[in-house]
MISE-829282 format. One line per field, with one value per residue: chain; residue in three letters; x, y, z of N, C-alpha, C in turn. Coordinates in Angstrom, 2 decimals. Atoms other than C-alpha are relative to their C-alpha. Layout:
N
kette (A;...)
rest (ALA;...)
n.u (X;...)
n.v (Y;...)
n.w (Z;...)
ca.u (X;...)
ca.v (Y;...)
ca.w (Z;...)
c.u (X;...)
c.v (Y;...)
c.w (Z;...)
# end
This chain:
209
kette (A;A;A;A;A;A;A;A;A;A;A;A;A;A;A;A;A;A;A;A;A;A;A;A;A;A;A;A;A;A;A;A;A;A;A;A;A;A;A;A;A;A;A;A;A;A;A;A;A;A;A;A;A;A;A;A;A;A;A;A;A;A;A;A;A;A;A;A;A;A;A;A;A;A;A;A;A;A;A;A;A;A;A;A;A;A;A;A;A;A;A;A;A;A;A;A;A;A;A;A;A;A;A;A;A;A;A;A;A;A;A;A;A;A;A;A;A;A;A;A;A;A;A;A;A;A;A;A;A;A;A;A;A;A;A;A;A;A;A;A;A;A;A;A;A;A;A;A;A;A;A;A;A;A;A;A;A;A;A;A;A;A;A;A;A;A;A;A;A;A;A;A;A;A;A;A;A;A;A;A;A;A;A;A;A;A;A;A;A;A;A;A;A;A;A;A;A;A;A;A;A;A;A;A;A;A;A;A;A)
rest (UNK;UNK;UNK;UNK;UNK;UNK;UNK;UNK;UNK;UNK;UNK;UNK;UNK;UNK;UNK;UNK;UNK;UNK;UNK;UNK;UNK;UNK;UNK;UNK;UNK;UNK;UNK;UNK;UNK;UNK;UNK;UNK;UNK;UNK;UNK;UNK;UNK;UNK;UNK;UNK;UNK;UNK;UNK;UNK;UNK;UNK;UNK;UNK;UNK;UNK;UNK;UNK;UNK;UNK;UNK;UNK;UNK;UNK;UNK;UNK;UNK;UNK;UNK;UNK;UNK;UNK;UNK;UNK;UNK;UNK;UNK;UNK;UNK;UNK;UNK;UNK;UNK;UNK;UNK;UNK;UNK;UNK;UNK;UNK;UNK;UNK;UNK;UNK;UNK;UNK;UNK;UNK;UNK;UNK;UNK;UNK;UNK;UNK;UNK;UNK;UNK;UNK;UNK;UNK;UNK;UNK;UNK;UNK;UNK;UNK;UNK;UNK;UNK;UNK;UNK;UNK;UNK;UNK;UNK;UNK;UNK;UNK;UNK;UNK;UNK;UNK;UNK;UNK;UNK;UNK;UNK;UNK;UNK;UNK;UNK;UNK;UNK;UNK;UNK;UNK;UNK;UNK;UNK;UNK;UNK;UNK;UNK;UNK;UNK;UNK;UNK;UNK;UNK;UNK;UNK;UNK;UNK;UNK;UNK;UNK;UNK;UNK;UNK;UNK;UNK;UNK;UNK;UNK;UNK;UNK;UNK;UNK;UNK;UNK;UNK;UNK;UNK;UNK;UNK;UNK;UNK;UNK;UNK;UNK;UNK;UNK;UNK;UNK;UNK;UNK;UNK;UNK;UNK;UNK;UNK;UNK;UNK;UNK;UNK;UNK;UNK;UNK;UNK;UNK;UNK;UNK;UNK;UNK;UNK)
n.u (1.44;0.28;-0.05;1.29;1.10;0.08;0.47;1.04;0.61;-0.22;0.67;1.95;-0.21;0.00;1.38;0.96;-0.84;0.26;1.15;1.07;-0.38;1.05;-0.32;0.99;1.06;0.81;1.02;0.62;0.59;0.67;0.62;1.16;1.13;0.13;0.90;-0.29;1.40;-0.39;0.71;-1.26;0.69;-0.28;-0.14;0.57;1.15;-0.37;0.41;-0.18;0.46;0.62;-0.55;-0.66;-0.26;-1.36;-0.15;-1.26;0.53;-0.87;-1.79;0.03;-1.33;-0.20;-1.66;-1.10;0.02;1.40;0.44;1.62;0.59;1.02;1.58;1.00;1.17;0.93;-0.58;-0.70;-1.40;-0.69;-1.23;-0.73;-0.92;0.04;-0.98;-0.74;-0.96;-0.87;0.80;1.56;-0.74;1.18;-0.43;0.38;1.50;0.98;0.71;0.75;0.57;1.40;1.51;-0.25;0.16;-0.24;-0.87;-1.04;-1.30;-0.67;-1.08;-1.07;-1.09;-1.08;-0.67;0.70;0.25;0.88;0.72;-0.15;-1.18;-0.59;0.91;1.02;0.00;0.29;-1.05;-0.08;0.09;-0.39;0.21;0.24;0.04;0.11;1.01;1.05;0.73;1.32;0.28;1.15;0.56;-1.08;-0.53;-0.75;-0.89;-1.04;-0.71;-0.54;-0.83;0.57;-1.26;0.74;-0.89;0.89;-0.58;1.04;0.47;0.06;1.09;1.46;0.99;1.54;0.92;0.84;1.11;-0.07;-0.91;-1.31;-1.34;-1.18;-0.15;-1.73;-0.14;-1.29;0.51;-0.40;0.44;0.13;-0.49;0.25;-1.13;-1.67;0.28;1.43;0.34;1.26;-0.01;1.12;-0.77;1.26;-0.41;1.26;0.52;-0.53;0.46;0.10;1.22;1.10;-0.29;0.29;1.30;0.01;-1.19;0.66;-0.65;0.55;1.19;0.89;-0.16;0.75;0.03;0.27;1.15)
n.v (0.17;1.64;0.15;-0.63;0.64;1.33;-0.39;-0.48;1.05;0.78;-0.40;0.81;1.22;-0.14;0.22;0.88;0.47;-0.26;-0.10;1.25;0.73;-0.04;-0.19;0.22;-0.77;0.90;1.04;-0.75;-1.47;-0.50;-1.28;0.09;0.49;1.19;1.20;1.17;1.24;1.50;0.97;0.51;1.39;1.14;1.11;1.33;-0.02;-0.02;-0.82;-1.45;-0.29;-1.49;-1.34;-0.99;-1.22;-0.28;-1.22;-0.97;-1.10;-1.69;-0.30;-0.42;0.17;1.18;-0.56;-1.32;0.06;-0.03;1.64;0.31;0.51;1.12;0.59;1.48;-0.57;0.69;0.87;-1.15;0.48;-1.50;0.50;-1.22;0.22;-1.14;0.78;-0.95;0.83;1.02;0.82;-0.07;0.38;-0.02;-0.21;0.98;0.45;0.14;0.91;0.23;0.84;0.31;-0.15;-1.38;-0.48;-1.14;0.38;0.09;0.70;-0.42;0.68;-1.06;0.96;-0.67;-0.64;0.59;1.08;-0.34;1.15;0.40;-0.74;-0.20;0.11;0.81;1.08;1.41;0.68;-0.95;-0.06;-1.04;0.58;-1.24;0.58;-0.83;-0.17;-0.63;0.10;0.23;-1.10;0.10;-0.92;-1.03;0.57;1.35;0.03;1.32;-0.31;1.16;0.07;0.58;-0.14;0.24;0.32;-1.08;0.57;-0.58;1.57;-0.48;-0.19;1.23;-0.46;-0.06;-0.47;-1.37;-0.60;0.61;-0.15;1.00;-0.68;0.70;-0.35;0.79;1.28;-0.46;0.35;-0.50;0.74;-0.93;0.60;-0.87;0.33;0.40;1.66;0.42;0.83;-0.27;-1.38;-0.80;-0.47;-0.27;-0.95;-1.62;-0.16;-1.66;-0.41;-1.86;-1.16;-0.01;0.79;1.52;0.63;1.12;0.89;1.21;0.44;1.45;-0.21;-1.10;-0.88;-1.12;-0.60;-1.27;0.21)
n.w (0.15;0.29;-1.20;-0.62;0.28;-1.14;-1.06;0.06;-0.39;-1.27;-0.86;-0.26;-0.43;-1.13;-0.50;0.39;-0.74;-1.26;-0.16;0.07;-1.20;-1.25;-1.24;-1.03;-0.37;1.34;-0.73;-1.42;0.41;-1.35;0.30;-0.75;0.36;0.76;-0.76;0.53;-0.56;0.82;-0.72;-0.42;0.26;-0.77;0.88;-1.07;0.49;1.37;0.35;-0.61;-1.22;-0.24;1.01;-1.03;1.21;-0.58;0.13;-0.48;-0.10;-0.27;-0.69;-1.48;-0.46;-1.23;-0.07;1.22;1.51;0.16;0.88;0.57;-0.69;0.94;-0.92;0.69;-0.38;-0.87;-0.80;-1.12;0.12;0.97;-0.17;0.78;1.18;0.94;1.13;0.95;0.88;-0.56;-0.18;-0.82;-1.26;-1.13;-1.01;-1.20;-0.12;-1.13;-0.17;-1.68;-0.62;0.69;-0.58;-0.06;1.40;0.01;-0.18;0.87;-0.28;1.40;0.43;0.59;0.13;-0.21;1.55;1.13;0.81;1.38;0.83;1.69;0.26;1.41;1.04;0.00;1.17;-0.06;-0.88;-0.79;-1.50;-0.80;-1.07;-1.32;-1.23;-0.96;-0.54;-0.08;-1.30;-0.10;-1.11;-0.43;-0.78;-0.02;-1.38;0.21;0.65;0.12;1.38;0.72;1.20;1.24;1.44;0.83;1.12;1.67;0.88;1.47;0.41;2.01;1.06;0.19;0.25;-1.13;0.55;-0.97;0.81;1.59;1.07;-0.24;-0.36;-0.48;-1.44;-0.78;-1.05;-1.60;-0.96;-1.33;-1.82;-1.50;-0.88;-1.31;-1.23;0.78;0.14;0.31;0.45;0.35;0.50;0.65;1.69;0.72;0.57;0.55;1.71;0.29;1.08;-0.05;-0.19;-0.65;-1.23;-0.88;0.76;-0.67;-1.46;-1.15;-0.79;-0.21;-0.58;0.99;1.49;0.07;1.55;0.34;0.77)
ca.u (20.32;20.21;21.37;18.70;16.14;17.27;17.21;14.04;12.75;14.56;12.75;8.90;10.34;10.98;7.77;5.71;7.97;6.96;3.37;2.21;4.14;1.48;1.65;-0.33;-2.51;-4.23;-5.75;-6.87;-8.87;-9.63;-11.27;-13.85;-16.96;-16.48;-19.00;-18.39;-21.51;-20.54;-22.22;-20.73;-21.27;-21.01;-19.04;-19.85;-23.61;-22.92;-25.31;-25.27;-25.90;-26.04;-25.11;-22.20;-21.63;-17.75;-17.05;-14.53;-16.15;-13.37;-9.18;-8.39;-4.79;-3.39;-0.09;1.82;-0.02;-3.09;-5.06;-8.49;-10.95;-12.53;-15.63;-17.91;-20.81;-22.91;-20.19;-18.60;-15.36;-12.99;-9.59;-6.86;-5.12;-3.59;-1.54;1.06;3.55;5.20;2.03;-1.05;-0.18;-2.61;-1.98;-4.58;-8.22;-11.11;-13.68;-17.01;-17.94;-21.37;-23.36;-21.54;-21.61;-20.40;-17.34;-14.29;-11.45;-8.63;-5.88;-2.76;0.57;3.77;4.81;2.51;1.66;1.62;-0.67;0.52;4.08;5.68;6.72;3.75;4.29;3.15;5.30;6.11;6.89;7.14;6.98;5.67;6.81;6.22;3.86;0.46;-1.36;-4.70;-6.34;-9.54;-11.17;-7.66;-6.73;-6.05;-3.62;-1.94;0.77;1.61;4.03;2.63;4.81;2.38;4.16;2.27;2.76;1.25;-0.60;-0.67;-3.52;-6.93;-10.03;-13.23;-16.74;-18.28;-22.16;-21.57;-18.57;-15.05;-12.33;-8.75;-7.64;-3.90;-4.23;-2.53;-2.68;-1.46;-0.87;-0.68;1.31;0.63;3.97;6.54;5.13;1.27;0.16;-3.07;-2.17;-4.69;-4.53;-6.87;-6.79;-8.05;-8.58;-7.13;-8.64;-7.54;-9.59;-11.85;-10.11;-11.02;-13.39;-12.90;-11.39;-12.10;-11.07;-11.69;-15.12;-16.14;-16.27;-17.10;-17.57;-17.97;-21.25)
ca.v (11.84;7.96;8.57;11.48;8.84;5.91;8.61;9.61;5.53;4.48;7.23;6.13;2.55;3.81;5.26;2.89;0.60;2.96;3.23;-0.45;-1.12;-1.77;-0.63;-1.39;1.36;0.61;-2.18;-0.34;2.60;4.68;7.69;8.44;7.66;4.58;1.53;-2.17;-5.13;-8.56;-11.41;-13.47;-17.12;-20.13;-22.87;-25.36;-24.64;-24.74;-21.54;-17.57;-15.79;-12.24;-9.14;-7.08;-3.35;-2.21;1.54;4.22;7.05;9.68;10.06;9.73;9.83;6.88;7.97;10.45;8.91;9.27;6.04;5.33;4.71;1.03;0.27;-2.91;-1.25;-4.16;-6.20;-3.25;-3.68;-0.55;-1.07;1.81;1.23;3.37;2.55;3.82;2.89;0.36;-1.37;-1.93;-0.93;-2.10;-0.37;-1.78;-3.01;-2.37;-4.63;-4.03;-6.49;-8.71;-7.82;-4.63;-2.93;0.49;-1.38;-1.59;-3.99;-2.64;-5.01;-2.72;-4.19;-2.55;-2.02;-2.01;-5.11;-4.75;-7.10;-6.29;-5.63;-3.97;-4.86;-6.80;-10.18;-14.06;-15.80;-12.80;-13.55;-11.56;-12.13;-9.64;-10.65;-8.30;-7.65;-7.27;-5.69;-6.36;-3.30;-3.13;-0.21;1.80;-0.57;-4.00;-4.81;-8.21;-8.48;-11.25;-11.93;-12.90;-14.03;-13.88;-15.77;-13.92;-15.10;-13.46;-16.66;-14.26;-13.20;-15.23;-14.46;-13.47;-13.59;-10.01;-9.64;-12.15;-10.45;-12.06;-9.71;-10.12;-10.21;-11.15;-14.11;-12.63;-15.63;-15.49;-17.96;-16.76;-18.13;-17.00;-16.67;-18.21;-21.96;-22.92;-25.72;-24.44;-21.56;-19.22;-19.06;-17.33;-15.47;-12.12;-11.41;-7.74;-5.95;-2.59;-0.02;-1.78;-3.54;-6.24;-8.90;-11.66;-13.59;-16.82;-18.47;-22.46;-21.49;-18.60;-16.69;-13.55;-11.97;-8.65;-8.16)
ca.w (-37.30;-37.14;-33.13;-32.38;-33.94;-31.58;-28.70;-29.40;-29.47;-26.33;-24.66;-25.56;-25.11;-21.58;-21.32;-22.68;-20.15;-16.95;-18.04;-18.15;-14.51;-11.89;-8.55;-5.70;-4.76;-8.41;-6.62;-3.42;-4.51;-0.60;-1.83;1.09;-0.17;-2.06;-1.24;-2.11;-1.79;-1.28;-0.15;2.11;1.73;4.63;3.13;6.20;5.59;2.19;1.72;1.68;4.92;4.02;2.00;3.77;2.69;3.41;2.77;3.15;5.07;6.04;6.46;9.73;11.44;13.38;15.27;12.83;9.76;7.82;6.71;4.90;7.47;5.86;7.77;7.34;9.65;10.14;11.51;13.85;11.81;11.01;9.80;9.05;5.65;3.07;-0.39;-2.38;-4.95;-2.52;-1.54;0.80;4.26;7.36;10.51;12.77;13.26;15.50;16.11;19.11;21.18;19.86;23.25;24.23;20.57;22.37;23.50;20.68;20.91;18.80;17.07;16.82;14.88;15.73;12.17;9.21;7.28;3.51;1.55;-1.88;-2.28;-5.22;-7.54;-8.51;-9.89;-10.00;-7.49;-5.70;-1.56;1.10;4.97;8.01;11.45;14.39;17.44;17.69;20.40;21.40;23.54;25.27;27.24;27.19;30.51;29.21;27.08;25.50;23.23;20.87;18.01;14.68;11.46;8.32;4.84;1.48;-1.68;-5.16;-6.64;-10.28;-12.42;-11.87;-13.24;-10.76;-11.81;-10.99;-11.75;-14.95;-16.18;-15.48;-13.81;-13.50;-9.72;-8.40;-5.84;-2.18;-0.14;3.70;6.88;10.02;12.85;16.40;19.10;16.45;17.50;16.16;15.34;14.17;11.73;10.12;6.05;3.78;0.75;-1.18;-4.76;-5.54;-8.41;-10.41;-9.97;-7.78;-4.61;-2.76;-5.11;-3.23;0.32;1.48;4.27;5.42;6.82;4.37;1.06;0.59;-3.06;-4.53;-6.05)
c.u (-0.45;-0.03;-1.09;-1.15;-0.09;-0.23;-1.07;-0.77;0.39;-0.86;-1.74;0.56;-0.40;-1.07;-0.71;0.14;-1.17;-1.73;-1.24;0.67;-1.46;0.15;-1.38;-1.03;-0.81;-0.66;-0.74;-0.30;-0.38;-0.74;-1.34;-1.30;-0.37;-0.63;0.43;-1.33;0.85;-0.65;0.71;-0.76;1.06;0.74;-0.20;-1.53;-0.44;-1.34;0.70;-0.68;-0.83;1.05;0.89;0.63;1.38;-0.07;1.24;-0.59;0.58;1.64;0.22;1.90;-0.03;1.04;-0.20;-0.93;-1.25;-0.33;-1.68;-0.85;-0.92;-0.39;-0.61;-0.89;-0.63;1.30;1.19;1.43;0.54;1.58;0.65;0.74;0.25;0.99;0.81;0.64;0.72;-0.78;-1.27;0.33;-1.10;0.46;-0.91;-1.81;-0.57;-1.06;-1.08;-0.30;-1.43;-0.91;0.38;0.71;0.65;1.62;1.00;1.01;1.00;1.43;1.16;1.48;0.98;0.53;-1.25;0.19;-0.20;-0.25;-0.20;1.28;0.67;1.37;-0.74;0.38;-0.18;1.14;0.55;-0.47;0.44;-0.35;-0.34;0.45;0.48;-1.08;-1.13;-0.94;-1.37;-0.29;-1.59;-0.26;0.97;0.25;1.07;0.48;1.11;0.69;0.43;0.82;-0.62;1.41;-1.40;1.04;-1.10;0.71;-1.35;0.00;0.36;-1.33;-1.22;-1.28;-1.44;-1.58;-0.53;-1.60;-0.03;0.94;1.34;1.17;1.54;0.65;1.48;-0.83;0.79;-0.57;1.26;-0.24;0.57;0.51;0.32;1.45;1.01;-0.64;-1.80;-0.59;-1.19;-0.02;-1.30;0.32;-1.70;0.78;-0.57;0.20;-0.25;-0.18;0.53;-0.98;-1.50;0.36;-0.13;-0.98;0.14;0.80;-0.67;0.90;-0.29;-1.48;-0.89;0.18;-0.61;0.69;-0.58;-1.63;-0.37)
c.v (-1.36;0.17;0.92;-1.03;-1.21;0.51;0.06;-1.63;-0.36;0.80;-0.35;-1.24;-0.07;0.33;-0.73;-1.10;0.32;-0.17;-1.45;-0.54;0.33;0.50;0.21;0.51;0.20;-0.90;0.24;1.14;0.04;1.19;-0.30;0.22;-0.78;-1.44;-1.14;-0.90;-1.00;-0.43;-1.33;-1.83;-1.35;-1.16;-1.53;-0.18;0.04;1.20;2.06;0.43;1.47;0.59;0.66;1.47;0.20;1.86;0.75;1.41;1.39;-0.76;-0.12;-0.42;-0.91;0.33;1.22;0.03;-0.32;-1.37;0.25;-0.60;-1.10;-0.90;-0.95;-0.02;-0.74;-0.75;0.97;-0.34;1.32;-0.29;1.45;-1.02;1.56;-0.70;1.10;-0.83;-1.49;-1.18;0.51;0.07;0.25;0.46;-0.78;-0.30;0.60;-0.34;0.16;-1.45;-0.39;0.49;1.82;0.97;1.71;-0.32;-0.46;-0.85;0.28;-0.96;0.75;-0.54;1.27;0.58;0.00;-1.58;0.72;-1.38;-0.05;0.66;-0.33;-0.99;-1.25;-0.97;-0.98;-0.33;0.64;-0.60;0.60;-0.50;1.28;-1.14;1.41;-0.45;0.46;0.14;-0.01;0.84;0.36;1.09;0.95;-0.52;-1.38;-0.27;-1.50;0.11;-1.99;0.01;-1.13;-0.11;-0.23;-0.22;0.37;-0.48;0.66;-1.44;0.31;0.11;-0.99;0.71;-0.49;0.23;0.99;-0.07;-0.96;0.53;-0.88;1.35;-0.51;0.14;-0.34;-0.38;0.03;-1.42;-0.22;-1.58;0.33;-0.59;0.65;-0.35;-1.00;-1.50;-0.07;-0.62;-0.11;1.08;0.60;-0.02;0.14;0.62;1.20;-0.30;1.67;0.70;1.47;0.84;-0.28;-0.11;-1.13;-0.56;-1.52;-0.49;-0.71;-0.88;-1.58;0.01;0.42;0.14;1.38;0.83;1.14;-0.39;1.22)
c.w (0.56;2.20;0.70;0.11;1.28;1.77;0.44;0.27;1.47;1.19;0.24;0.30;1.75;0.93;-0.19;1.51;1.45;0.35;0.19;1.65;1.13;1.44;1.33;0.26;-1.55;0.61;1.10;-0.32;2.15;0.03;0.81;-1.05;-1.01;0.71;-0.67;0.52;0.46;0.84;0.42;0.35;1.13;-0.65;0.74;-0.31;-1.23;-0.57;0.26;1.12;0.05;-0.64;1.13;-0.97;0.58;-0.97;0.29;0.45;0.34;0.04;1.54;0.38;1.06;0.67;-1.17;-1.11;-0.55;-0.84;-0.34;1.05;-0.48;0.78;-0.60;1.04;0.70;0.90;1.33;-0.47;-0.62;-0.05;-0.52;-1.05;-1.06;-1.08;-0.77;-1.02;0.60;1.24;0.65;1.27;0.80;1.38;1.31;-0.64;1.19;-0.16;1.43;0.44;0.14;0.82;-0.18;-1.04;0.14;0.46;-0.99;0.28;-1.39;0.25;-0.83;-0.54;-0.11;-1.37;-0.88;-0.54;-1.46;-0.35;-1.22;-0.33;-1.47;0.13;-0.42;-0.76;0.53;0.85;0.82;1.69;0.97;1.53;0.91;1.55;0.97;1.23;0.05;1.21;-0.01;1.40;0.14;1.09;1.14;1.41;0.06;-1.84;-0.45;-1.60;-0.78;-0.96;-1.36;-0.87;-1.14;-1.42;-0.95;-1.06;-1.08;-1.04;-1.69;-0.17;0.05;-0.36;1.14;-0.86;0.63;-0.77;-1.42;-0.81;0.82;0.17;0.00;1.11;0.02;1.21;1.16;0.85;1.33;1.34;1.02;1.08;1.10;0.78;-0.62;-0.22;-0.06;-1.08;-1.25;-1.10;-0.78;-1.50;-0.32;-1.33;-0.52;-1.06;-0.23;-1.86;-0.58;-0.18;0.50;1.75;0.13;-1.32;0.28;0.95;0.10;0.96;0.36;0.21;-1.17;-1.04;-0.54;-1.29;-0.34;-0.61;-1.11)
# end
């Protein structure tokens, strides 16, 4: 009896266990027709500029594999992503050109990037290094090699609307062709069951609303 009883605990233990583990796509909802606000704020001009809407308007296949089409409309920005248990994976970008708006420049990386790898925890680092191509009017074509270093900052609280979320802290620097002097770093602010609720970068900030 005494050993049925301890069977019987180690098994809710186990669930209890599986059911509080986090996993990535919890933080990246893509269900087409989900909208996000945020307002994206100058930190050189030390004001806001403007409201940007980001969306998920259909599935679409990239190669072999299907990703969340996540558009940001006014700014001609569409990125493929999709998530699972074993993170956030970005396959590429596309981006028009400010005059010629019918013209696309797409940023394609040889492998995925994930930007939230299981399993989820504070101090958590991870590294991407591959090529990324940059392709313009299916003629021209340049390739480069990126290394991006990621690191989970842990648990920070975001103000949404006057309430206070809890986000994990992904932040990222970016180093072009192995040697650069100059690297890129920003970070996000990954929410469950919302996404994105905050990135800022040296320049910017842009916040859920």
């Amino acid at each position: 009896m005494k050993k049925a009883v301890l069977i019987i605990a180690a098994v809710m233990l186990f669930g209890l266990v599986m059911a509080a583990e986090e996993i990535p796509k919890d933080y990246c909802p893509l269900e087409p027709g989900l909208k996000w606000t945020y307002g994206l704020f100058n930190k050189k001009e030390n004001k806001q500029r403007t409201d940007v809407l980001a969306c998920v308007n259909k599935l679409e296949k990239y190669g072999k594999i299907e990703y969340a089409l996540y558009e940001v409309p006014s700014r001609g920005i569409r990125c493929f992503v999709r998530a699972d248990d074993e993170g956030i994976w970005v396959k590429a970008a596309q981006m028009n050109l400010p005059v010629l708006s019918f013209i696309y420049v797409t940023l394609e990386l040889e492998k995925e990037a994930n930007i939230l790898e299981a399993p989820i925890q504070a101090g958590k680092k991870w590294r991407y290094e591959g090529n990324v191509k940059v392709k313009a009017l299916a003629v021209i074509t340049i390739k480069a090699k990126v290394i991006v270093e990621m690191e989970n900052k842990g648990l920070e609280e975001v103000v949404v609307n006057g309430n206070t979320v809890n986000a994990y802290h992904i932040s990222a620097r970016v180093n072009r062709n192995l040697v650069d002097n100059n690297p890129m770093t920003g970070s996000c602010w990954m929410a469950q069951g919302i996404g994105l609720v905050k990135a800022e970068t040296a320049n910017s900030r842009l916040l859920i609303k």
